[in-house]
C-alpha positions in Angstrom: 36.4 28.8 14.4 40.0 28.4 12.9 41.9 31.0 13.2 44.4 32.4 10.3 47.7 34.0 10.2 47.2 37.5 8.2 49.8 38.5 5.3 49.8 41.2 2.8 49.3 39.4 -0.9 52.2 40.5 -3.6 50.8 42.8 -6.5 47.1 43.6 -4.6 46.9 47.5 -3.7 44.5 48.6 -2.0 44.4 52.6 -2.6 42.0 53.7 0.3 43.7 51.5 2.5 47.5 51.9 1.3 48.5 53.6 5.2 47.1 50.3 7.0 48.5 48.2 3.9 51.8 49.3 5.2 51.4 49.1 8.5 50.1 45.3 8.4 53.2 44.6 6.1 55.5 45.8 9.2 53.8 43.8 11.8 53.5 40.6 9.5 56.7 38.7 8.1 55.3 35.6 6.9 52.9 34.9 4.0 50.7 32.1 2.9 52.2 29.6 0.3 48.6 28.0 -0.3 45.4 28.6 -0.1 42.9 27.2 3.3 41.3 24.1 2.0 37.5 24.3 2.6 38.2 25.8 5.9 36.0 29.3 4.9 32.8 27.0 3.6 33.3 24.1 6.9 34.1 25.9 10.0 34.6 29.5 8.8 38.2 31.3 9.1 38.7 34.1 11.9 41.3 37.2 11.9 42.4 38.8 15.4 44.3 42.2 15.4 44.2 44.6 18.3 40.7 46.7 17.5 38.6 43.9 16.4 38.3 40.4 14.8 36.7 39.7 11.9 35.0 36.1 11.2 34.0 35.0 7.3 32.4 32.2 6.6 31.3 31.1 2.4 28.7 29.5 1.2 29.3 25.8 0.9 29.0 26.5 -3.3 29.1 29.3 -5.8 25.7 30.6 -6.7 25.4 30.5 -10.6 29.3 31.4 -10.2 28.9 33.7 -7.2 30.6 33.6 -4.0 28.1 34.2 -1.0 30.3 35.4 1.7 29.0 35.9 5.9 31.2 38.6 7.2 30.7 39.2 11.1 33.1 41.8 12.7 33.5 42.3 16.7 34.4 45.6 18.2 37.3 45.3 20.5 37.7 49.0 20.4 36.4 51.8 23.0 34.5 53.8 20.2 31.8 52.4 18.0 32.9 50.9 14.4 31.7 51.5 10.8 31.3 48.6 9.2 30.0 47.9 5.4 29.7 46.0 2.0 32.7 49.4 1.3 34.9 47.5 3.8 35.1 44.1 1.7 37.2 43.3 -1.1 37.8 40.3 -3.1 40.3 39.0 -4.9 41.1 36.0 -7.2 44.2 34.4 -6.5 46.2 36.1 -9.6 45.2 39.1 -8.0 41.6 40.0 -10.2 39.0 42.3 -8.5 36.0 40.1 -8.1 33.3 43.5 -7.6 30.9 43.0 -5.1 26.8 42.9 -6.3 24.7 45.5 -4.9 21.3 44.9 -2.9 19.9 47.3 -5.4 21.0 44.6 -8.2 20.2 42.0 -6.2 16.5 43.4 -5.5 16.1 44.1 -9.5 17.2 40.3 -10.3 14.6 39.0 -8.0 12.0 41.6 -9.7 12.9 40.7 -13.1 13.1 37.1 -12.3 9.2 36.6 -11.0 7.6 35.4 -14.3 6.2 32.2 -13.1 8.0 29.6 -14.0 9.0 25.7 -13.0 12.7 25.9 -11.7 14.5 24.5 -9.0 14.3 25.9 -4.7 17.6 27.0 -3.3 18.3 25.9 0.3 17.7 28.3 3.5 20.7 31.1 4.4 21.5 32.8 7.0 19.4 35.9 7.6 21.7 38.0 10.0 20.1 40.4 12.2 22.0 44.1 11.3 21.6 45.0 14.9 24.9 44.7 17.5 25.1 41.7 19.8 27.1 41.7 22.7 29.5 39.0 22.9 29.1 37.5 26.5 31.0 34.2 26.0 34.9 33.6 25.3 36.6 31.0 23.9 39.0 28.9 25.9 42.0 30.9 25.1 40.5 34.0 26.0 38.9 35.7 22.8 35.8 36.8 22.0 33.6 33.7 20.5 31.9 35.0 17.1 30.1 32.1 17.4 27.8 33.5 19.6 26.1 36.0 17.0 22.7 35.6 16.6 22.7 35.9 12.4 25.9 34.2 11.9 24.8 30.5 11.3 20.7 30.1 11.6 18.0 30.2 8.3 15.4 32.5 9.5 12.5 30.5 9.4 12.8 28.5 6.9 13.0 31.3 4.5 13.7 30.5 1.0 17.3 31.6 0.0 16.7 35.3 -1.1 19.4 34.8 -3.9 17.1 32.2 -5.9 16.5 34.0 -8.9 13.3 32.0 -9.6 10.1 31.2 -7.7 8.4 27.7 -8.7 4.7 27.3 -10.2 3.4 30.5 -8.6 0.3 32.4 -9.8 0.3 35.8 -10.6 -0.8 36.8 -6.9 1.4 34.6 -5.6 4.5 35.7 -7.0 4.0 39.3 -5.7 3.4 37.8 -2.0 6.6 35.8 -2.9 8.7 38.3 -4.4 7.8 40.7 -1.9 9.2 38.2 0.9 12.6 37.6 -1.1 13.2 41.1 -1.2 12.5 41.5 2.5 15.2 38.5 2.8 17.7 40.3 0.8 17.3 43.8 2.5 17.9 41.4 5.9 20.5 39.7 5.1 23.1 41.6 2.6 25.8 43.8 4.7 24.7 47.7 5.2 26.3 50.2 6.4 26.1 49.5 10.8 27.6 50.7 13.6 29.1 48.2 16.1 28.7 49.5 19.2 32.1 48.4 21.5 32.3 44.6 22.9 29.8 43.7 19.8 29.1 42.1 16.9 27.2 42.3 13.7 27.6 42.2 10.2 25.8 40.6 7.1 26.6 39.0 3.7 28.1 39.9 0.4 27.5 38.4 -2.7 30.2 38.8 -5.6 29.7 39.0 -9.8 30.1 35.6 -11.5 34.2 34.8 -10.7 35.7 33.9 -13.6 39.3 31.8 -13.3 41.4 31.0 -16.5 42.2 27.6 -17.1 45.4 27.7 -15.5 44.6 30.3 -12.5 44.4 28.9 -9.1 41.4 28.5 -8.0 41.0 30.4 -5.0 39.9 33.3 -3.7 41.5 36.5 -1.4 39.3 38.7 0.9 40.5 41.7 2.6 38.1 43.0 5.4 38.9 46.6 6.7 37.7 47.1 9.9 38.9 49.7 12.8 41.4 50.7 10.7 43.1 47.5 10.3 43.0 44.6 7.3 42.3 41.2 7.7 42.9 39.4 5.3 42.0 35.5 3.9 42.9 33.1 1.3 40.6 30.2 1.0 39.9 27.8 -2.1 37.1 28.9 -3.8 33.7 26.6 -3.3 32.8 24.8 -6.4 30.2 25.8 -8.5 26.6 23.8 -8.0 
């Protein structure tokens, strides 16, 4: 996975996290003039700071306007770490909160969306696994290989991409067996609160509100991952919409 430089962004404050905001703005003395192109929807973009490193990978396009973001943290620390959707923000590149959906929303979309209907079948995703892995491979400079975790990259099955909000020509009986199983994907898949036991990894997937750029605004998109008490932060263009 590439890895990125980390930088505080000009205007963005971060309230909760105004002590380690600080503290990264001491450490760092360069910041990005431009956003990664495609790198977080190819090959994923990876942050290293002393406690842990945090890997993000997006969706290769925006979900009726959503950004579908894999987040997968790895302990470096002695002590177990709390990780969660809480931990993740998101930013348009002007500097716009993009909120975060949560799986309660998510669930109630899928519920209200099973009247059955003839619509389209989104692709598999990546069901991660909320349990720790340990990481026992390293790259070859030396650092841990988030590559290795089990939920990072693989469909589970062949599951139908829990984030369809639409299930094709099913009866009645159907649909409950089918909605049943893309609630089970989402519960699976969307980032929980965990504990990350030390040398592992885990983590999950976010899913934002519709992003909305003005004409003129970049289009590109900031997330700041809080984990261990440190930021890592990315600035990627934003995957077009499908």
């Amino acid at each position: 996975m590439k890895r990125v430089r980390r930088f505080v962004p000009g205007g963005i404050v971060l309230a909760a996290c105004a002590c380690a905001l600080t503290s990264a703005a001491a450490e760092t003395s360069s910041t990005a003039s431009a956003p990664a192109q495609s790198s977080a929807v190819i090959a994923g973009l990876t942050s290293k700071r002393d406690a842990g490193t945090v890997s993000i990978m997006a969706d290769p396009t925006l979900a009726g306007g959503r950004l579908v973001l894999k987040v997968v943290a790895y302990n470096q620390a002695k002590e177990p770490a709390k990780l969660s959707d809480e931990n993740v923000k998101v930013f348009t590149a002007a500097g716009k909160a993009v909120p975060l959906m949560s799986l309660e929303s998510l669930i109630d979309e899928v519920r209200k969306s099973a009247a059955p209907q003839t619509t389209y079948s989104d692709a598999p995703i990546a069901v991660p696994s909320r349990e720790s892995h340990s990481m026992g491979t390293q790259s070859p400079a030396g650092e841990p290989d988030l590559g290795g975790y089990s939920g990072a990259s693989n469909p589970a099955g062949g599951r139908n991409n829990p984030y369809s909000r639409t299930i094709a020509n099913s009866s009645p009986e159907n649909m409950d067996a089918a909605t049943r199983q893309q609630v089970d994907g989402l519960k699976a898949a969307v980032l929980q609160p965990m504990t990350i036991a030390p040398a592992s990894a885990a983590g999950g997937q976010v899913v934002t509100e519709k992003i909305k750029f003005s004409r003129k605004e970049q289009k590109a998109v900031r997330v700041i991952v809080d984990f261990n008490g440190e930021l890592h932060e990315f600035f990627f263009e934003a995957p077009p919409s499908h």
